[in-house]
Backbone as a chain_set.jsonl record, in Angstrom:
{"seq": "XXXXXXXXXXXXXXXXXXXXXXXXXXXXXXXXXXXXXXXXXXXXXXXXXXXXXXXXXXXXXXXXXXXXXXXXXXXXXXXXXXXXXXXXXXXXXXXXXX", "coords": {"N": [[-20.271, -7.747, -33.142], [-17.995, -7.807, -30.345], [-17.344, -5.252, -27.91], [-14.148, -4.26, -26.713], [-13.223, -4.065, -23.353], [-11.556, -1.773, -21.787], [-8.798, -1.152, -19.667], [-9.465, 1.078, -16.27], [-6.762, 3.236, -16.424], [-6.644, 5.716, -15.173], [-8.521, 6.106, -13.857], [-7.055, 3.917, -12.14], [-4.527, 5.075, -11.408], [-5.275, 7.566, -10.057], [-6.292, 5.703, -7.429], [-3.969, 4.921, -6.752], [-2.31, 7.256, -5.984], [-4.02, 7.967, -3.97], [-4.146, 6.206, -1.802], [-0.944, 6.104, -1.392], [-1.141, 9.181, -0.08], [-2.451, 7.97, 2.091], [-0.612, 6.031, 3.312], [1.559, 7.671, 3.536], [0.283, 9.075, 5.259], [-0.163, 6.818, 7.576], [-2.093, 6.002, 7.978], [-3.327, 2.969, 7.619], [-5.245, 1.465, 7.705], [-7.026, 2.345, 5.94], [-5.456, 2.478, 3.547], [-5.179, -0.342, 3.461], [-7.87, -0.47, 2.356], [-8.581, 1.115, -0.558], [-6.657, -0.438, -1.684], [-7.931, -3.3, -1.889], [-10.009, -2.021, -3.077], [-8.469, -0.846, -5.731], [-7.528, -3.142, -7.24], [-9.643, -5.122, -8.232], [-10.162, -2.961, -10.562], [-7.8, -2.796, -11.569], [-7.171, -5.489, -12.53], [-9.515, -5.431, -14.716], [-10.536, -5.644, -17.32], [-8.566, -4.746, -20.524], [-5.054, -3.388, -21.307], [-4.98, -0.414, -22.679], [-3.924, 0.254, -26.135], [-1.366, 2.144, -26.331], [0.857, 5.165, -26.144], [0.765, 6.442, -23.42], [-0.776, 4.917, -22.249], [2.169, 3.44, -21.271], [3.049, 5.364, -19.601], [1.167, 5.768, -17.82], [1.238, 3.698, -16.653], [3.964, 2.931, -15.438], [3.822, 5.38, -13.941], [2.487, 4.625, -11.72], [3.824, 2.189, -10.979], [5.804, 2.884, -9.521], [4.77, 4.802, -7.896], [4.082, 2.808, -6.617], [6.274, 1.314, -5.342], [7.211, 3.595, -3.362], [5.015, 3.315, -1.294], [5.624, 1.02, -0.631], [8.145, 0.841, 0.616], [7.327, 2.898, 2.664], [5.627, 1.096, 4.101], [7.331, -1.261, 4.533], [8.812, 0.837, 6.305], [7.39, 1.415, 8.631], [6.457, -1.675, 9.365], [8.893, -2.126, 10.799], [9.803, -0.451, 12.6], [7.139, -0.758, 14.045], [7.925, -3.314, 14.746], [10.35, -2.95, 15.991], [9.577, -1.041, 18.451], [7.475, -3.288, 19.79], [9.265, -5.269, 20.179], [10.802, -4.116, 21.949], [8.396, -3.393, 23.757], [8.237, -6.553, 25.306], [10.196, -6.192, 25.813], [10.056, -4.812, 28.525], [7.799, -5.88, 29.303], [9.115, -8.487, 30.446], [10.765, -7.564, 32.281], [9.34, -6.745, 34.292], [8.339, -8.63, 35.127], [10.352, -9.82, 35.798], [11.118, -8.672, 37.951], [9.048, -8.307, 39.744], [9.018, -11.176, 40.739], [10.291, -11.559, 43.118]], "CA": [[-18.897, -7.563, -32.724], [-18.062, -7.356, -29.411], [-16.18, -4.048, -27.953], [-13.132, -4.253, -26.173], [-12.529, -3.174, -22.418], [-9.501, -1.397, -21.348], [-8.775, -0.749, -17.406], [-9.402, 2.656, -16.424], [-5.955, 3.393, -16.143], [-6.963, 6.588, -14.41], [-8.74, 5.364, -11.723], [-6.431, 3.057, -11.032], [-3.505, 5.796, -10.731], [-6.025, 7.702, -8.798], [-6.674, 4.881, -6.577], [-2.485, 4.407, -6.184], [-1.98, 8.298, -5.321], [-4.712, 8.105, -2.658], [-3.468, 5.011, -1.171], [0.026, 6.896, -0.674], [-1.618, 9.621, 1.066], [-2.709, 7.059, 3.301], [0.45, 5.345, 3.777], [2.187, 8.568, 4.215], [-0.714, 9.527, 6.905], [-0.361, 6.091, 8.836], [-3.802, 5.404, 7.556], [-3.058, 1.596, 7.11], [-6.978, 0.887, 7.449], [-7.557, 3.111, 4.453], [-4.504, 1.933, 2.767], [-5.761, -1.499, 2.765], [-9.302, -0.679, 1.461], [-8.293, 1.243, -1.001], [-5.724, -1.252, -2.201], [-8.953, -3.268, -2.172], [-11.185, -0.889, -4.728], [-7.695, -0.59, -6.936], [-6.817, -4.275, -7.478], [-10.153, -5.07, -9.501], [-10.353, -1.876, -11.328], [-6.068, -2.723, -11.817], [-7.439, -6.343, -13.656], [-10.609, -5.183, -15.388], [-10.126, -5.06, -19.19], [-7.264, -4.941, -21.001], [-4.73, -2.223, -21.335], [-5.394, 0.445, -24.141], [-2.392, 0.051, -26.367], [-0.691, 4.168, -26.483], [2.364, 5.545, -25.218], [0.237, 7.052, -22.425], [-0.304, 3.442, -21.151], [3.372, 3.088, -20.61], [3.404, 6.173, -19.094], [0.182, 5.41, -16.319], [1.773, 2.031, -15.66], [5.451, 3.713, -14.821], [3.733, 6.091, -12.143], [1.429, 3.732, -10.926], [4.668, 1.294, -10.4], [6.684, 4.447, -9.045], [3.891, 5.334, -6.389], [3.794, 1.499, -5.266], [7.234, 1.592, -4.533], [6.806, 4.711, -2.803], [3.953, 3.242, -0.738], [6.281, -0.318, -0.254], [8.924, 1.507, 1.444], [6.408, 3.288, 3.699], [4.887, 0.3, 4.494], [7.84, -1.168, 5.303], [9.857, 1.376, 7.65], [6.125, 1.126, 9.536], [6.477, -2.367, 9.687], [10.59, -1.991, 11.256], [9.387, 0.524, 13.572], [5.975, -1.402, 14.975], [8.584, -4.694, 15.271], [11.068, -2.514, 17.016], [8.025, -0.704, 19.803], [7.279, -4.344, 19.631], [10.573, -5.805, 20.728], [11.049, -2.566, 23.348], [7.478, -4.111, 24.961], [8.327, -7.667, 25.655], [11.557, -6.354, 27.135], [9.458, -4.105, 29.372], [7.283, -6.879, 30.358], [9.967, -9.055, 30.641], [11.838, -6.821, 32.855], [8.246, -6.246, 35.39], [7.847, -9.653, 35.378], [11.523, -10.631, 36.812], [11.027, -7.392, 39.046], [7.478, -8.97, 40.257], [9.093, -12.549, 41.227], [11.879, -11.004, 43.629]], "C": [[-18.869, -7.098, -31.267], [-16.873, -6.513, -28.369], [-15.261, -4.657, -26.552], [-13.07, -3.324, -24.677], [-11.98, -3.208, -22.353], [-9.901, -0.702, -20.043], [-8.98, 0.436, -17.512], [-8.598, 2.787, -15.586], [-5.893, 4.609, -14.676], [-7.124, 7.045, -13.537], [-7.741, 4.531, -10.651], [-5.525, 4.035, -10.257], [-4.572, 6.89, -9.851], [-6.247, 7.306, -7.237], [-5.126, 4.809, -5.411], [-2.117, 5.797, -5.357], [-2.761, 8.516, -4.127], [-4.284, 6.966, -1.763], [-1.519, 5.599, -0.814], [-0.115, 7.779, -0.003], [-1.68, 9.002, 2.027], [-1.918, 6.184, 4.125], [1.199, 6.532, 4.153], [1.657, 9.161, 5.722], [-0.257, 8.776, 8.048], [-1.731, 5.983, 8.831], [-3.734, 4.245, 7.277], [-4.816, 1.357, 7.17], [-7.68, 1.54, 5.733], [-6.804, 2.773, 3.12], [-5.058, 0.476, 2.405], [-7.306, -1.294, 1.656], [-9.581, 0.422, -0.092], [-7.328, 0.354, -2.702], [-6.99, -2.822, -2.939], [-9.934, -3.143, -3.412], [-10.602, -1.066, -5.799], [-7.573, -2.395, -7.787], [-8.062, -4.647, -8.703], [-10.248, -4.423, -10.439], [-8.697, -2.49, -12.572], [-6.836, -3.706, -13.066], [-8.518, -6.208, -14.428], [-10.004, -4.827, -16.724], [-8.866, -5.284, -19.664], [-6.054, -3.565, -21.495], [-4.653, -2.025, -22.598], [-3.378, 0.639, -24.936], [-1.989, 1.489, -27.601], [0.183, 4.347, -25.604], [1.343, 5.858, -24.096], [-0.275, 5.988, -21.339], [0.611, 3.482, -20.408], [3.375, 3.702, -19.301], [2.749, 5.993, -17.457], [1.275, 4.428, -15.763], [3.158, 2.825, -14.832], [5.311, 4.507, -13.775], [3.214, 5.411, -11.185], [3.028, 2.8, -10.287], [5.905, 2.295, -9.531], [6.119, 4.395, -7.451], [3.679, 3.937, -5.337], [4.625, 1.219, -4.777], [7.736, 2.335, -3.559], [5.932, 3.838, -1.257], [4.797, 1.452, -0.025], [7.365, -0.061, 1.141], [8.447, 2.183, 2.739], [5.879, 2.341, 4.611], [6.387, -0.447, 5.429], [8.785, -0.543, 6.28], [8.602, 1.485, 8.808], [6.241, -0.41, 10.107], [7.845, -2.585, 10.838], [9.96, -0.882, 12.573], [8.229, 0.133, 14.969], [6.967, -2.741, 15.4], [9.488, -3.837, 16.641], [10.422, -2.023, 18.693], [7.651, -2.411, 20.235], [8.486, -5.306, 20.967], [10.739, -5.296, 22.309], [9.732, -3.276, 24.303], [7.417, -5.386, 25.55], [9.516, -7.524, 26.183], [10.936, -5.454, 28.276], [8.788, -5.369, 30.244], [8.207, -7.857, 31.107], [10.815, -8.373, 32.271], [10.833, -6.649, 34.661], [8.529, -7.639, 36.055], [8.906, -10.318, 36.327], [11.422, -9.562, 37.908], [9.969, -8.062, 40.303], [8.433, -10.155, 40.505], [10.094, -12.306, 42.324], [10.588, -11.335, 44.765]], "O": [[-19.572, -6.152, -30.911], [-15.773, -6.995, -28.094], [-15.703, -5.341, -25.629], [-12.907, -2.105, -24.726], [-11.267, -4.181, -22.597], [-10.841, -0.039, -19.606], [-8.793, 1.036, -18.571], [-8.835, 2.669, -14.384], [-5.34, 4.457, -13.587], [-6.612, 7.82, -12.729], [-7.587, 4.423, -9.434], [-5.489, 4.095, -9.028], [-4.372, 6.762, -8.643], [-6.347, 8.02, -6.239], [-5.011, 4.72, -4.189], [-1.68, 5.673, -4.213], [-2.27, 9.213, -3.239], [-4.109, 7.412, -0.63], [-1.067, 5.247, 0.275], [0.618, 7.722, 0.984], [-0.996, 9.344, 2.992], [-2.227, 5.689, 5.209], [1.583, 6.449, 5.319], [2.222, 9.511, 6.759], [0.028, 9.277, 9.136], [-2.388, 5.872, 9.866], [-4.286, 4.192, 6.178], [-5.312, 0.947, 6.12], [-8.478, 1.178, 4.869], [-7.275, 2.767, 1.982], [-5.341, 0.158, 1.25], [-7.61, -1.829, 0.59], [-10.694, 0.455, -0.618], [-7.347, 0.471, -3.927], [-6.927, -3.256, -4.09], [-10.386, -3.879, -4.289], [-11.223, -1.348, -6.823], [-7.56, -2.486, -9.015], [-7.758, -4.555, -9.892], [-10.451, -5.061, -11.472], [-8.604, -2.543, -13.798], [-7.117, -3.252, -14.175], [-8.56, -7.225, -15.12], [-9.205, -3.947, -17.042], [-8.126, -6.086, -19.094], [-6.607, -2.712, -22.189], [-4.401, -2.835, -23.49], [-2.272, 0.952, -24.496], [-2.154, 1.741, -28.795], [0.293, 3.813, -24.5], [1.014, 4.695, -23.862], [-0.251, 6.056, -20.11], [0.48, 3.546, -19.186], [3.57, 3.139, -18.223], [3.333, 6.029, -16.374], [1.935, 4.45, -14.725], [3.109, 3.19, -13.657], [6.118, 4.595, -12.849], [3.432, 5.556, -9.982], [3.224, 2.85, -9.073], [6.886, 1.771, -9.003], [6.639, 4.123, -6.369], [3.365, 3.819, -4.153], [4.431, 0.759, -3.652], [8.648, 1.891, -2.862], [6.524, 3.925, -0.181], [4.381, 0.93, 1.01], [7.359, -0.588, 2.253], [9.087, 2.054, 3.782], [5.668, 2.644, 5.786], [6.556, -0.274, 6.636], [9.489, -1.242, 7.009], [8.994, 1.656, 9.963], [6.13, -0.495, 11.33], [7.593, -3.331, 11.784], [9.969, -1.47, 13.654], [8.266, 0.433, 16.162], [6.703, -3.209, 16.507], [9.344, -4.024, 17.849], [10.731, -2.521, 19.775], [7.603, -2.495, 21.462], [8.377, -5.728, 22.119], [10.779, -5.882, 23.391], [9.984, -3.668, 25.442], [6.527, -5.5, 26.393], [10.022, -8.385, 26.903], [11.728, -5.492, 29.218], [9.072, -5.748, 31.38], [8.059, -8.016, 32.319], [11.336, -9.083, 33.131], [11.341, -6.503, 35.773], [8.866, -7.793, 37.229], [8.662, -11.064, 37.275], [11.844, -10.0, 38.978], [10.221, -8.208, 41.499], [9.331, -9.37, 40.202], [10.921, -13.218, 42.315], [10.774, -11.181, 45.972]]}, "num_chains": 1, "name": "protein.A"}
């Protein structure tokens, strides 16, 4: 007979609360590799079937929303700095042709 894996829920929410650290930091390099480590661990096995499942999955989907939102007002923020430097150059560049 051959035994049954189940994900280690654990790790994964482990994996998800350290990966919000890292998005809260502005650690995006750590955030990705992290994200990384979690994703096989996430599909490995099959989930163990107990209320306490539900319960992992519900923070785990909690903290990635958490960590979505982070991600993007980082992304809105680097477009905007973004925007602000091509009107800078922009601005040298018609300065420079005078």
């Amino acid at each position: 007979m051959t035994a049954i894996a189940f994900c280690d829920l654990d790790r994964v929410l482990t994996l998800t609360e350290a990966m919000h650290a890292a998005a809260s930091e502005g650690r995006w390099d750590d955030l990705t590799g992290l994200e990384a480590e979690r994703d096989p661990v996430l599909h490995a096995g099959t989930m163990r079937p107990a209320p306490e499942t539900l319960e992992s999955l519900k923070s785990i989907m909690l903290i990635d929303n958490l960590i979505k939102d982070l991600v993007s007002a980082a992304r809105d923020e680097t477009s905007l700095a973004l925007g602000t430097s091509r009107r800078v150059r922009q601005a040298v560049a018609a300065y420079t042709s005078f």
